[in-house]
C-alpha positions in Angstrom: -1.7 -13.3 23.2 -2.2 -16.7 25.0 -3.8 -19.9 23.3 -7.2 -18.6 25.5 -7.0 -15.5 23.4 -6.7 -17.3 20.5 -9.6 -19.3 20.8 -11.7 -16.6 21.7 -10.5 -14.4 18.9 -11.5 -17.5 16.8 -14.6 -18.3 18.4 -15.7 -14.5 18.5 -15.7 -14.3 14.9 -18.6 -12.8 13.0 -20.5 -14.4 10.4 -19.5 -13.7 7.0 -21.5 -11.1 5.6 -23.3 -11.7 2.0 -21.3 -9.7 0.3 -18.6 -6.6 0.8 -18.6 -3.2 -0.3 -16.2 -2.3 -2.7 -13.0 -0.2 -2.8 -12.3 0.8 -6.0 -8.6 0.1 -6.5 -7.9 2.7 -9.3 -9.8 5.7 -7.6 -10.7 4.3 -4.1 -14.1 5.5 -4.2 -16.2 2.5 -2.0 -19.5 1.4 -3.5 -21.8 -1.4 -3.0 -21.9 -4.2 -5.3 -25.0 -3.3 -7.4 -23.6 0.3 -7.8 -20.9 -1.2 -10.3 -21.7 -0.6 -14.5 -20.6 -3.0 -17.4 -18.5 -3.0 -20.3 -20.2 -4.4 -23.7 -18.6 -7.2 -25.0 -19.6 -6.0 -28.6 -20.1 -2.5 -30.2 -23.0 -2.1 -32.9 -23.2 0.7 -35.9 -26.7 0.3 -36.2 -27.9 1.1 -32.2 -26.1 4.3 -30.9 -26.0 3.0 -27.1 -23.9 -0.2 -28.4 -22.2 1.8 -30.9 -18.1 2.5 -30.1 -17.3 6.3 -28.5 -15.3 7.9 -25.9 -15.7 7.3 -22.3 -15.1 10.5 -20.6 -15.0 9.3 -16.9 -12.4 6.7 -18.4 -10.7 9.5 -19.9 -10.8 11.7 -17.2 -9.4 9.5 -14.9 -6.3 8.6 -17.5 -5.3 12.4 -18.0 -4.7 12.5 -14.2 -2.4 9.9 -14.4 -0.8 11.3 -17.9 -2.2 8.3 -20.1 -3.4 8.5 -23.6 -6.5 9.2 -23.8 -9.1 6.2 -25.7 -12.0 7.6 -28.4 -13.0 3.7 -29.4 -14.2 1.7 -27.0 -16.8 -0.4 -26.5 -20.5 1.2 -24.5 -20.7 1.6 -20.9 -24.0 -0.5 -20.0 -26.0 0.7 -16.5 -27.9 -2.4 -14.5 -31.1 -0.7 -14.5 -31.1 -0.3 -18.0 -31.5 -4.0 -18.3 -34.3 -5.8 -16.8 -33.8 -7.8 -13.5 -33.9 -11.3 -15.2 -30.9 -10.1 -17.4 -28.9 -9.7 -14.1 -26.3 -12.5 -13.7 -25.2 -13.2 -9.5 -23.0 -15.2 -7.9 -23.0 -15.1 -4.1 -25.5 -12.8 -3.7 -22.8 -10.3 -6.2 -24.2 -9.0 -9.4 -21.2 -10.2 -11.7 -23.0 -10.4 -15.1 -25.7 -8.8 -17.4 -27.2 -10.2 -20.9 -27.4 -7.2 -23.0 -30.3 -6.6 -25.1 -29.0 -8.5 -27.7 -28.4 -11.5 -25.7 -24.5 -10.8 -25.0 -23.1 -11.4 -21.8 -20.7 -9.2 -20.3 -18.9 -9.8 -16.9 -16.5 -6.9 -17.8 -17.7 -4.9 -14.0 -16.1 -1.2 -13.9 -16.4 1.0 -11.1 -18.8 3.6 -11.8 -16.9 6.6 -10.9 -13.9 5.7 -13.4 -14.9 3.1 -15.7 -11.8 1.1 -15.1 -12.3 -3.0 -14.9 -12.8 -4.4 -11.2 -11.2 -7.2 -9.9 -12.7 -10.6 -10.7 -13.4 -10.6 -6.4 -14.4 -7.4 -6.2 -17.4 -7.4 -3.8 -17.1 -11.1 -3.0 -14.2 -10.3 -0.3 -12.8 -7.2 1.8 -11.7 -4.9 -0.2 -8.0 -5.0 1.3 -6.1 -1.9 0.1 -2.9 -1.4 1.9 -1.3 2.6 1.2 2.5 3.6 1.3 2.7 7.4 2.4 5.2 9.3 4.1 6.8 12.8 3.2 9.2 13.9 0.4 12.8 11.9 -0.2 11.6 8.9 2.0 12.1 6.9 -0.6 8.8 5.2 -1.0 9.3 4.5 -4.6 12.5 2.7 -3.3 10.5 0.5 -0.4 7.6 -0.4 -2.6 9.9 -1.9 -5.5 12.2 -3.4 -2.9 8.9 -4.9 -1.0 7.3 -6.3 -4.2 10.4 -7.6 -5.2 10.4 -9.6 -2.1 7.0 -10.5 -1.5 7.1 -12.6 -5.1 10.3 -13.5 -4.5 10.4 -15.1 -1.1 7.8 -14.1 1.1 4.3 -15.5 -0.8 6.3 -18.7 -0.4 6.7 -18.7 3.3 2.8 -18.3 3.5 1.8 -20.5 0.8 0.9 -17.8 -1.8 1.6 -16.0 -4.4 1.8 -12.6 -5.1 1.3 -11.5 -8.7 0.3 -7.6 -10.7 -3.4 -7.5 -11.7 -2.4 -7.6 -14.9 0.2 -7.9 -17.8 0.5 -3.7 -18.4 1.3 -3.2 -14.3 3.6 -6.5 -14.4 6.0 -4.4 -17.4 5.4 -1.3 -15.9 6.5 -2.2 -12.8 9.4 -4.6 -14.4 10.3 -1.8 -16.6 10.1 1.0 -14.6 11.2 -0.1 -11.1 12.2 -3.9 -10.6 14.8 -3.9 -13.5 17.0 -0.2 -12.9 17.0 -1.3 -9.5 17.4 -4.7 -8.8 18.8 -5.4 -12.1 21.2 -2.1 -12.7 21.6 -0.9 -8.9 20.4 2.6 -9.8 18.3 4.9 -7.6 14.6 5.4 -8.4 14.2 9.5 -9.1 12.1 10.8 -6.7 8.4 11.1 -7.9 7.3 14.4 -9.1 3.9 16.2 -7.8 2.5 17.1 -11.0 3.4 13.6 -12.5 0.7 11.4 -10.8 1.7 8.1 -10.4 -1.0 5.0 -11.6 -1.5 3.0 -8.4 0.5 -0.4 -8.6 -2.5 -3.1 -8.1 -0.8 -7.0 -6.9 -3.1 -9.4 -5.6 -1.6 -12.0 -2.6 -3.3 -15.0 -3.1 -3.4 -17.8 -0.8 -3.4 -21.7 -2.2 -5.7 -22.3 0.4 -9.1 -21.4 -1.0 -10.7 -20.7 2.0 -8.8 -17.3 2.3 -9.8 -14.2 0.3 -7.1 -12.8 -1.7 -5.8 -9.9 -1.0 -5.3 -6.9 -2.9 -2.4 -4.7 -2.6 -2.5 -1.5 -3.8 0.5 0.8 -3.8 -0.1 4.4 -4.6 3.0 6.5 -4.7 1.8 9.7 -3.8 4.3 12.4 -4.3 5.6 13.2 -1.1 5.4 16.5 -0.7 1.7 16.7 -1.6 1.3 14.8 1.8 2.0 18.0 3.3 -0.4 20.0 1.6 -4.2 20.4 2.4 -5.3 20.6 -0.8 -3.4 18.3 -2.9 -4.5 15.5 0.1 -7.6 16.5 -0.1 -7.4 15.8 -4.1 -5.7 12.6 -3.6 -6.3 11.4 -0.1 -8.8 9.1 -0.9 -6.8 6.2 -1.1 -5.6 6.6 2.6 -9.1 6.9 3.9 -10.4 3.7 2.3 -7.2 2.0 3.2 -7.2 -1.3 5.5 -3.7 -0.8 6.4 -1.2 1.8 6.2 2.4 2.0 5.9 3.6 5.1 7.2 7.3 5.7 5.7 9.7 7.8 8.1 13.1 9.1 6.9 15.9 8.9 9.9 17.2 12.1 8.2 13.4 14.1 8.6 14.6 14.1 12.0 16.5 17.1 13.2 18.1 15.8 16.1 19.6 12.7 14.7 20.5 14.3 10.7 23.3 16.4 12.4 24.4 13.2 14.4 24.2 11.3 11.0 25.6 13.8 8.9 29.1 14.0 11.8 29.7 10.4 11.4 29.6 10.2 7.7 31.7 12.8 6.6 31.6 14.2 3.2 30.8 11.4 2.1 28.3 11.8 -1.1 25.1 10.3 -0.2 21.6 10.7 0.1 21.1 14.2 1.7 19.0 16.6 0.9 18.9 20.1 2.3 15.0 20.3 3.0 13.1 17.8 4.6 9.3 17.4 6.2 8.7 16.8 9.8 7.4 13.6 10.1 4.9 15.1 12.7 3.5 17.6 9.7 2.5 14.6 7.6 0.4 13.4 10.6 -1.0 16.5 10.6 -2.1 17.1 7.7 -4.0 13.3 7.6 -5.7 14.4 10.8 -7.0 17.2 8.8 -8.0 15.4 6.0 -9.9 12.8 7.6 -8.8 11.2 10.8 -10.8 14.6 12.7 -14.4 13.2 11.5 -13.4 9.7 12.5 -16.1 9.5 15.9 -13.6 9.4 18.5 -11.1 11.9 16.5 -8.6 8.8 16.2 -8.2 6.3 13.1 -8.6 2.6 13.7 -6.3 1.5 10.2 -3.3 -0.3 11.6 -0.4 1.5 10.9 2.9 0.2 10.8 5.3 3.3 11.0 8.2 2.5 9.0 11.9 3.8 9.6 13.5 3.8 6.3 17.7 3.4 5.3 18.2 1.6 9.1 21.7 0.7 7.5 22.7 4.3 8.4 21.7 4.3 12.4 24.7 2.1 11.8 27.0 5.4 12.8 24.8 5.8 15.8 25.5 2.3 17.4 27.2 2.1 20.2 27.9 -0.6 23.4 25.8 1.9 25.9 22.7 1.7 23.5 22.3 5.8 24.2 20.3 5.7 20.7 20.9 2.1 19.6 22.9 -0.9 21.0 25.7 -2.2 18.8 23.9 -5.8 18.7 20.7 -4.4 17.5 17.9 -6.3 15.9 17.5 -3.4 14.0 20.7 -5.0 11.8 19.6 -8.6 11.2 17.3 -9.6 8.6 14.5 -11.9 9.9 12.4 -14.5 8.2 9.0 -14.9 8.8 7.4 -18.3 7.9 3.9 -20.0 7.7 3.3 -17.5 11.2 3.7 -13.8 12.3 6.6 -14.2 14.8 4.9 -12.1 18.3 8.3 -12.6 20.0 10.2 -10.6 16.8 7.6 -8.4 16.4 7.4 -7.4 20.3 11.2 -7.2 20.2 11.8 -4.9 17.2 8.1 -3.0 17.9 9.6 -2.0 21.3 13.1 -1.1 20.5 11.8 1.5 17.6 9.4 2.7 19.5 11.6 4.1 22.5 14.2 4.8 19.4 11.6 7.3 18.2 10.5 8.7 21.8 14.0 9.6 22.1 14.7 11.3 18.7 11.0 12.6 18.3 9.1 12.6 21.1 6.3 15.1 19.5 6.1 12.5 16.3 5.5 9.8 19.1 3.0 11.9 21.2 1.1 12.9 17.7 0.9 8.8 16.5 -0.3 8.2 19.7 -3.8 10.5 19.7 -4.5 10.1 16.5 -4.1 6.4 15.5 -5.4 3.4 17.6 -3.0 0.5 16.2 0.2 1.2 15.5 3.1 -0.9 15.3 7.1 0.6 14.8 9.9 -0.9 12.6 12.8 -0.5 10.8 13.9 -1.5 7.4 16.4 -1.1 4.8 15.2 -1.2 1.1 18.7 -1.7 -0.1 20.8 -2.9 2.7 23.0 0.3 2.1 23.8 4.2 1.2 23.7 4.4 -2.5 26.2 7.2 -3.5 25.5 9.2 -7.0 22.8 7.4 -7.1 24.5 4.2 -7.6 24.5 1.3 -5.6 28.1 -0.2 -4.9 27.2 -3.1 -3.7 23.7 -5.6 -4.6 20.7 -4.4 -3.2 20.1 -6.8 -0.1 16.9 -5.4 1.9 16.8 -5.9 5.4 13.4 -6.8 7.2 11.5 -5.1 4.4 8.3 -7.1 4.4 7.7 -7.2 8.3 5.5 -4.2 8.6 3.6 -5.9 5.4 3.8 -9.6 7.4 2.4 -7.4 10.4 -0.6 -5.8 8.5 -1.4 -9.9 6.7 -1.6 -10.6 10.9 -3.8 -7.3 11.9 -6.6 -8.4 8.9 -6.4 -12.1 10.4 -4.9 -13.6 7.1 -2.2 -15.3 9.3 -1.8 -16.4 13.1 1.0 -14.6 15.3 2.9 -17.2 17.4 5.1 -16.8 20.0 8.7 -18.8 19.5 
């Protein structure tokens, strides 16, 4: 893109609209601002609306995710239930309501679940950016590893900061994922179908003002659900309403590089497993789901397809670059600051892409009908094979948050440069 381009892209912008429909990032069902319901501020025994009870969509959505449920809690209050002067707005968003006893609540929940919005919510895009890819990927792996650098490092390099919507996904996440990891070196166990996981919900916010934050939702669907109709169908929602995807592929789903792998690493005890999803069957199953009733039968979310554990193409590497060349890009880490670097990204992009043409042309072929914007990398979430599921040296990722750096670029948060 030339500095003509950029200008145009600049001056072509549309005008900002007065407000944004909203994604819910619990459920991801998409409503427009005055669709949202409140949460009193106050419970009385004397009025049975105001009085405390169960909410059963709150509930509902909970035992999905395995949570307690909650009996006590404070009344679920609907706008038109309150007269219009009652109604509180700020930029043309309803954000308030004075209750019939002259409380005011700003507590907005999304009417399907019940669960608290975002204080934005409606005010800006509703960003939502979806990890998916097919069993033993190691998603769990990527997203901790990417968090852990976006609020380490990278929300610094773009003046911003990246931080859990609040303090019960900040221990979670700490507890669950950040600490065994980071902190112990051990491997993440692979998440279970029937143990839905509660979406991980960061915001990205910029110090400049002027730019929306952005939310960042990452919903570690089991991976072998993404193979099945029905259990997408369930829980696809997410992918649908997305803004950005990144799509996780596993060197060792491919058949005609897990032999090659397997050769040059022995017996060495690592991360094998004996049964694996095509990459191409995941893509399949989306198209299914919901990319087939898109207009032209083709998705227009960027999608950044992600090759996971690149320190093992390290045993493919050679001078002749049949699969990769010994002095690949693939190896170094690289920084991205204050700008999205289009030199990098056109380097890296292109030498994945004909890395996956070779290995799996029909994946290739599939990504290429189906999805309009797609962009090809490689990363390592831990810089190398764990074995026993034990890391022997500290985790050290390699180019995890590009594809993320990519997406901030695609949904014009940043400028792309070339050096």
């Amino acid at each position: 893109m030339g500095l003509l381009d950029l200008f145009k892209k600049k001056t072509e912008s549309k005008p900002k609209p007065l407000f944004y429909d909203i994604v819910c990032p619990y459920c991801f069902s998409k409503f427009a601002p005055d669709q949202v319901v409140f949460r009193a501020t106050h419970s009385r025994e004397d009025d049975e609306d105001y009085a405390l009870g169960e909410d059963e969509e709150l509930n509902k959505y909970r035992e999905r995710f395995g949570l307690d449920s909650v009996y006590d809690i404070e009344a679920v209050i609907h706008p038109v239930d309150v007269p219009e002067e009652s109604h509180v707005y700020s930029d043309h968003v309803l954000i308030g309501l004075r209750d019939r006893y002259g409380e005011l609540t700003r507590r907005r929940l999304c009417p399907k679940c019940h669960n608290e919005l975002p204080v934005t919510a409606g005010k800006v895009p509703s960003n939502i950016i979806s990890i998916i890819g097919a069993s033993q990927v190691g998603k769990s792996v990527y997203m901790t590893s990417l968090i852990h650098t976006l609020q380490n490092t990278t929300a610094d390099h773009f003046h911003a900061a990246c931080m859990p919507l609040n303090a019960e996904i900040s221990r979670k996440f700490r507890t669950n994922y950040e600490e065994p990891l980071f902190g112990r070196g051990d491997l993440l166990a692979s998440t279970q179908k029937e143990k839905m996981q509660e979406p991980f919900i960061f915001q990205f916010v910029f110090k400049d003002e002027e730019k929306p934050p952005l939310t960042l939702v990452f919903f570690d669907v089991a991976g072998e659900g993404m193979v099945e109709q029905d259990y997408l169908g369930l829980h696809g929602q997410h992918i649908k309403n997305s803004a950005g995807i990144l799509f996780m592929v596993d060197p060792l789903q491919i058949r005609s590089i897990r032999e090659k792998i397997r050769i040059k690493h022995g017996d060495k005890p690592g991360e094998w497993v004996s049964q694996y999803d095509e990459p191409r069957d995941v893509v399949l199953t989306m198209f299914g789901d919901f990319i087939a009733y898109q207009d032209s039968g083709k998705t227009d979310i960027p999608t950044a397809v992600v090759l996971t554990k690149s320190d093992m193409l390290h045993s493919l590497k050679d001078e002749d670059g049949e699969y990769i060349k010994t002095n690949s890009n693939i190896f170094k880490n690289m920084v991205h600051r204050d700008y999205f670097n289009l030199t990098e990204f056109e380097n890296i992009d292109g030498e994945i892409r004909r890395f996956i043409e070779k290995v799996d042309r029909p994946f290739k072929g599939t990504m290429d009908v189906y999805f309009k914007e797609t962009a090809y990398y490689a990363v390592s979430a831990l810089g190398s094979n764990p074995v026993d599921q034990k890391m022997q040296t500290v985790v050290s990722p390699i180019r995890v948050d590009e594809p993320f750096i990519w997406l901030l670029y695609k949904l014009n948060y940043i400028e792309g440069r070339r050096e």
